[in-house]
C-alpha positions in Angstrom: 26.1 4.3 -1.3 23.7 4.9 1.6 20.8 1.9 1.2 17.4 1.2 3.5 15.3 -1.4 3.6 11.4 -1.1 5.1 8.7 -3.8 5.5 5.5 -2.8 5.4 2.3 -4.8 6.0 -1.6 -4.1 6.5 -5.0 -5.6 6.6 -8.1 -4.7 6.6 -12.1 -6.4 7.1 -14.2 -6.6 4.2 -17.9 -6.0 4.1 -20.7 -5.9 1.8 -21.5 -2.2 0.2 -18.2 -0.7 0.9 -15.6 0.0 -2.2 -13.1 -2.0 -2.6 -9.5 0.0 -3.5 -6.1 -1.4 -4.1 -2.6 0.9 -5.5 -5.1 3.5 -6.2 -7.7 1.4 -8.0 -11.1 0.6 -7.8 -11.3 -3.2 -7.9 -15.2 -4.7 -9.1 -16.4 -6.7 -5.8 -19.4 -7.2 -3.4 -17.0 -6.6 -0.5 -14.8 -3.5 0.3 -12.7 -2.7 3.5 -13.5 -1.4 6.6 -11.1 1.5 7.5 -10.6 5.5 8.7 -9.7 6.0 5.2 -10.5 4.5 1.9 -8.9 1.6 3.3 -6.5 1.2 0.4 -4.3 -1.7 2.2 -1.6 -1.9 -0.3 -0.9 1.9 -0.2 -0.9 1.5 3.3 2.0 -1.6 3.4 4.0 0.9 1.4 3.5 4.0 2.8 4.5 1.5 6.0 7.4 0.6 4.4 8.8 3.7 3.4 8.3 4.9 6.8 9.9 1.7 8.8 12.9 2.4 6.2 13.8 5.6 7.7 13.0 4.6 11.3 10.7 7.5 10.8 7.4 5.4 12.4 4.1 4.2 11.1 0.9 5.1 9.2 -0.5 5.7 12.3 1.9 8.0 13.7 1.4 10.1 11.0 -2.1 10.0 10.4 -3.6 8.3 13.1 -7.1 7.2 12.6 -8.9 9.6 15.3 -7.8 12.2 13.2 -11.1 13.2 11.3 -9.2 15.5 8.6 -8.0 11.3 7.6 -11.5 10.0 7.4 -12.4 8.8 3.7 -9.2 10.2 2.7 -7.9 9.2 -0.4 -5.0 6.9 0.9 -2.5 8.2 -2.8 -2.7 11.4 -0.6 -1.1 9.9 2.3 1.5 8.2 0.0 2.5 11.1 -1.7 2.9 12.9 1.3 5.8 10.4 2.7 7.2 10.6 -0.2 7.9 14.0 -0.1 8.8 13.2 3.5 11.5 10.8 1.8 12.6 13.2 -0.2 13.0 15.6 2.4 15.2 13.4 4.2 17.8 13.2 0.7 16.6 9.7 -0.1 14.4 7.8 -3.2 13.0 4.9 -4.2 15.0 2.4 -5.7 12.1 -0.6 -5.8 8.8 -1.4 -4.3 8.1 -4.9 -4.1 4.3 -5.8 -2.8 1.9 -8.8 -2.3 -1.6 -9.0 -2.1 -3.0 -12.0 -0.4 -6.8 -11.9 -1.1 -8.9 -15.3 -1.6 -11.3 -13.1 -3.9 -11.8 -11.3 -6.0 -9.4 -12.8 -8.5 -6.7 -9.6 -9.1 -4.9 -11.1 -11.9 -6.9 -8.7 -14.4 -6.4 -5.0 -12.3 -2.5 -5.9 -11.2 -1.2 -4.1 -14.5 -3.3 -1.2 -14.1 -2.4 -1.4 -10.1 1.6 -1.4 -11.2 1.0 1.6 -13.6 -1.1 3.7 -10.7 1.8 3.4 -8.2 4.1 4.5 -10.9 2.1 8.0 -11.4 2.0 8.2 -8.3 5.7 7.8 -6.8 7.3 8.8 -10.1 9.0 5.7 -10.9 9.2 3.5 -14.1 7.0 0.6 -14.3 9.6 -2.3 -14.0 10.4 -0.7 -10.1 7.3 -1.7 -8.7 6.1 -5.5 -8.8 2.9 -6.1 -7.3 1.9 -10.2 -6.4 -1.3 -11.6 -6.0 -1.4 -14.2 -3.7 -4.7 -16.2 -2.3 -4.6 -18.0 1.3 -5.7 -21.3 0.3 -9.2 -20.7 1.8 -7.4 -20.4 5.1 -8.3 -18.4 7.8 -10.2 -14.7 7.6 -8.1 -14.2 4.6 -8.9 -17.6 2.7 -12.6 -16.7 4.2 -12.8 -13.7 2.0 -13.3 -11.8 5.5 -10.0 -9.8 5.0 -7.3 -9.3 2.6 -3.8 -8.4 4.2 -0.5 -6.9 1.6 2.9 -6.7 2.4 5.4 -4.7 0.8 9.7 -4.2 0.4 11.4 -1.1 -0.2 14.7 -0.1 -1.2 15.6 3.7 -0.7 19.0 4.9 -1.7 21.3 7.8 -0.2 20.2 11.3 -2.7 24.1 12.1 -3.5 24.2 15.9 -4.6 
């Protein structure tokens, strides 16, 4: 069998007054990330992932962010896109494995609904996809609550017809 692996990984600022999205879902906080997009970081570690699997490039190379048809886009677009991309190319998911390293807000309470999101979204069961949450130890922007970064793991295998 024909196997990938891709590494993905993002971050974003955070500001006051801005939403705050993660897998898909709005997350309850003061702060919300500065982006082109909806800043969705975690979709974007994926969608990074997937891509860097396939040595097929980046987020940016695909939907670069002086692009205005990308501006506010609703970043579960831009996943299901390369995934049809990945299809395309005779390959699917076998896992997705992600972190989230955010000081706050606490994300314990949202990753179940996080997990189930991705699922609709890339068609897979729910025990494919694990999704961390991680603080920094109050270090650096991260531990400052001035960013949260995510990194993500993929597996795709050979589509054998």
């Amino acid at each position: 069998m024909d196997f990938r692996i891709g590494n993905g990984y993002d971050i974003h600022r955070l500001e006051e007054g801005r939403k705050l999205i993660l897998g898909g879902v709005l997350i309850p906080h003061e702060k919300g990330f500065v982006a082109h997009s909806d800043g969705d970081a975690l979709i974007h570690a994926i969608i990074d992932a997937l891509l860097g699997a396939l040595a097929l490039g980046d987020i940016g190379t695909h939907f670069p962010d002086n692009d205005e048809k990308y501006k506010n886009i609703d970043s579960s677009i831009l996943l299901k896109n390369v995934i049809n991309l990945i299809n395309n190319h005779n390959y699917e998911i076998v896992n997705i494995d992600t972190n989230i390293i955010a000081q706050k807000p606490k994300l314990a309470p949202y990753i179940s609904k996080i997990v189930e999101n991705l699922a609709l979204l890339t068609n897979l069961n729910k025990n494919q996809i694990s999704v961390k949450a991680k603080t920094n130890e109050k270090m650096d922007a991260v531990g400052e609550c001035k960013a949260i970064t995510t990194n993500c793991v993929v597996l795709l295998k050979k589509i054998k017809y």
